[in-house]
C-alpha positions as a Markdown table, in Angstrom:
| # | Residue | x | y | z |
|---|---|---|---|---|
| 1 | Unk | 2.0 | 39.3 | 47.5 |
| 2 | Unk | 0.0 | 36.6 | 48.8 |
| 3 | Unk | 3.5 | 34.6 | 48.9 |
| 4 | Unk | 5.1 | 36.4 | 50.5 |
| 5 | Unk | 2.7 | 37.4 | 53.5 |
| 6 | Unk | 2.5 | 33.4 | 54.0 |
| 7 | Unk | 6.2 | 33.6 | 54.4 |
| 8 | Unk | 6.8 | 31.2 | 51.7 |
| 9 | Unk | 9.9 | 31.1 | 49.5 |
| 10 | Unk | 9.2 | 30.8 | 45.8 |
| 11 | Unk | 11.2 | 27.9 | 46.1 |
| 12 | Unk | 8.6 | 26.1 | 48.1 |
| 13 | Unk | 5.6 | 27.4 | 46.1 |
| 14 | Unk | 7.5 | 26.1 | 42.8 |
| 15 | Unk | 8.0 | 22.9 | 44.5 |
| 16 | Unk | 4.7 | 22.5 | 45.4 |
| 17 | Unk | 4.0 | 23.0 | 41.6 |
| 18 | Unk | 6.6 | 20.8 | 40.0 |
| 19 | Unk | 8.3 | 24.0 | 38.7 |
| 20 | Unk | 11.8 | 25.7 | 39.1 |
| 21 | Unk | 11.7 | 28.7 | 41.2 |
| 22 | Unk | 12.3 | 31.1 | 37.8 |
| 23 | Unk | 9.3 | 29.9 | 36.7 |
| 24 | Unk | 7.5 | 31.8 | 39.9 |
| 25 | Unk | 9.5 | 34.5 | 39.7 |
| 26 | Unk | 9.2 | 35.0 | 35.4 |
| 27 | Unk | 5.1 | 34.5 | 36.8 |
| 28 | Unk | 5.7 | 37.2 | 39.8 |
| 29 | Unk | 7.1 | 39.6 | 36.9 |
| 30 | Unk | 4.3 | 39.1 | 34.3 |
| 31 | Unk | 7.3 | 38.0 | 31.9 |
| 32 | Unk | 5.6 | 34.1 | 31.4 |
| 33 | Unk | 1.6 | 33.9 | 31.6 |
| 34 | Unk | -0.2 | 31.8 | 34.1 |
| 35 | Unk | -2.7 | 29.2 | 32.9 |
| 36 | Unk | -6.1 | 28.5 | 34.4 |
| 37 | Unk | -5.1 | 25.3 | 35.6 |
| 38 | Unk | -1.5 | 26.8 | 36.9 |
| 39 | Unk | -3.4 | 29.5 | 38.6 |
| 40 | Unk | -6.0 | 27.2 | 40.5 |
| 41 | Unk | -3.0 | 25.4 | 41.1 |
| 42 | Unk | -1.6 | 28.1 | 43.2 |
| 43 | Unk | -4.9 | 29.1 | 44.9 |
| 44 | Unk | -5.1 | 26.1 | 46.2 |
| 45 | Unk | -1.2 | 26.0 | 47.6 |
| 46 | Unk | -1.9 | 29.5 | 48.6 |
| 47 | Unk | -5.4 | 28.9 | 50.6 |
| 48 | Unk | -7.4 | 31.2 | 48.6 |
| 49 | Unk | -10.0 | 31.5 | 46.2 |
| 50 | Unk | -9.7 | 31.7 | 42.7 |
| 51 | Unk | -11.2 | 34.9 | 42.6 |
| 52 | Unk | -8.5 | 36.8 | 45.1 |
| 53 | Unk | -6.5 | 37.1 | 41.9 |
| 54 | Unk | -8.8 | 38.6 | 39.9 |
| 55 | Unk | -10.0 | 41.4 | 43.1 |
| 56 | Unk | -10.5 | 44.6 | 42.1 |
| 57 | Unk | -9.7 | 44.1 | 38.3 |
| 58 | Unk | -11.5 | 46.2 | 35.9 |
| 59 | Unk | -14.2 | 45.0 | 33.4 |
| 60 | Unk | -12.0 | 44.4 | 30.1 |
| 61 | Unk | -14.9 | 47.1 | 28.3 |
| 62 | Unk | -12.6 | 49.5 | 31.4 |
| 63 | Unk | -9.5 | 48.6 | 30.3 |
| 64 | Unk | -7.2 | 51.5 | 29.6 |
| 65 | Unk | -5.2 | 51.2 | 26.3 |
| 66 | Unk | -1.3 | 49.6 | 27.2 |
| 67 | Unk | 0.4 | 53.0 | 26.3 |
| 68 | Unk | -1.9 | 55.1 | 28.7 |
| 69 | Unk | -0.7 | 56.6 | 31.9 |
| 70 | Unk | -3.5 | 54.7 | 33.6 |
| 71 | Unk | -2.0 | 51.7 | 32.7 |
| 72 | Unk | 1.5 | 52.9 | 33.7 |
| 73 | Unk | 0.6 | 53.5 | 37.1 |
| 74 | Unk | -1.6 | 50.2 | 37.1 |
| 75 | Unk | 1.8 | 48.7 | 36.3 |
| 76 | Unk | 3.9 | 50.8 | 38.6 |
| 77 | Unk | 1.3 | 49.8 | 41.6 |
| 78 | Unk | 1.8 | 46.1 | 40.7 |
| 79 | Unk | 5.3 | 46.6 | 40.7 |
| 80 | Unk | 5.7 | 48.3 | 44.3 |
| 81 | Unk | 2.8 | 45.4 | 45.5 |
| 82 | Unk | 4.8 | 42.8 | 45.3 |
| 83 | Unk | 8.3 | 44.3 | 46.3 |
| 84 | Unk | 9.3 | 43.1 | 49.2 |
| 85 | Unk | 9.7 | 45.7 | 51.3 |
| 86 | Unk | 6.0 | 47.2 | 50.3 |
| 87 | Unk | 4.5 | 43.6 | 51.9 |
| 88 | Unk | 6.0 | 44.2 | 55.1 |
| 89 | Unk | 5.3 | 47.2 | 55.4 |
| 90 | Unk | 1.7 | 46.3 | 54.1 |
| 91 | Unk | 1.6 | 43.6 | 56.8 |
| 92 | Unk | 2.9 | 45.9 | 59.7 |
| 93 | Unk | 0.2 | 48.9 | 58.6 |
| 94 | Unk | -2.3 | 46.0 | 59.0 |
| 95 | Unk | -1.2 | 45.3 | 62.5 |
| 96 | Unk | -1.9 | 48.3 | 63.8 |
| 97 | Unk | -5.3 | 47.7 | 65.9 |
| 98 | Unk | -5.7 | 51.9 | 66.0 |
| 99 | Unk | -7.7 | 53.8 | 63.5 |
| 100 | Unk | -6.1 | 56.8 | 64.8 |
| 101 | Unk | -2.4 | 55.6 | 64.8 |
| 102 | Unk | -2.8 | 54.3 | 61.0 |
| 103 | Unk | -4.6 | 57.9 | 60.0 |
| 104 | Unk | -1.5 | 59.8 | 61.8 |
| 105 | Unk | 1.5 | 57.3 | 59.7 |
| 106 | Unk | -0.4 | 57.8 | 56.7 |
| 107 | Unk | -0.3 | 61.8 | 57.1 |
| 108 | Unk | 3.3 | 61.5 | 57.9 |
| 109 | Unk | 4.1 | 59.3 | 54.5 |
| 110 | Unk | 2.4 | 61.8 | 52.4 |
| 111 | Unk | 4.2 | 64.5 | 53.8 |
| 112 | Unk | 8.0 | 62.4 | 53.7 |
| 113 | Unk | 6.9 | 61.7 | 50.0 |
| 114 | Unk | 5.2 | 65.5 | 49.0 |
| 115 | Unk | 8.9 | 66.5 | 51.0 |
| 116 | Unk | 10.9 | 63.9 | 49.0 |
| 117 | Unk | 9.1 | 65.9 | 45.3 |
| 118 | Unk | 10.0 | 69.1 | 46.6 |
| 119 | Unk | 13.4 | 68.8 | 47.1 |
């Protein structure tokens, strides 16, 4: 997510790594694992702290167990964080200066989706 709100291909980040661009993308799925060193590796191309990747991730004592729904929708969230089209809109959402204009778009997402279940 990151990345992509810095505009930047994963070609560039995996050239700024010595890697091929599937390598980002098998690290982007959670298909390959990231190593520490990889990882501050990419903070620092990235311009953030270590820590932003780790931001709001449970204790591991909070972990749910892999087959729960819990950690199906932990997996379906990642998933729809780092599609694209969720980062722009993300990005545009965050542009909007008024509290009043975000409340009103989020009321009328949650009625297109709660109109989307019912048909």
């Amino acid at each position: 997510m990151r990345r992509m709100m810095m505009h930047m291909s994963q070609e560039l980040l995996a050239s700024n790594l010595g890697l091929t661009f599937q390598q980002i993308q098998k690290y982007e799925k959670g298909a390959n694992r990231v190593g520490a060193g990889r990882l501050l590796d990419i903070a620092i191309i990235l311009r953030v702290p270590i820590s932003f990747f780790f931001e709001g991730a449970p204790r591991a004592e909070l972990l749910p167990d892999a087959t729960s729904d819990v950690a199906s929708d932990a997996t379906e969230l990642v998933q729809f964080l780092t599609d694209k089209d969720a980062v722009r809109l993300n990005v545009a959402f965050k542009g909007i200066a008024d509290k009043a204009v975000r409340d009103k778009l989020v009321n009328l997402t949650v009625a297109i989706a709660n109109d989307t279940d019912e048909a």
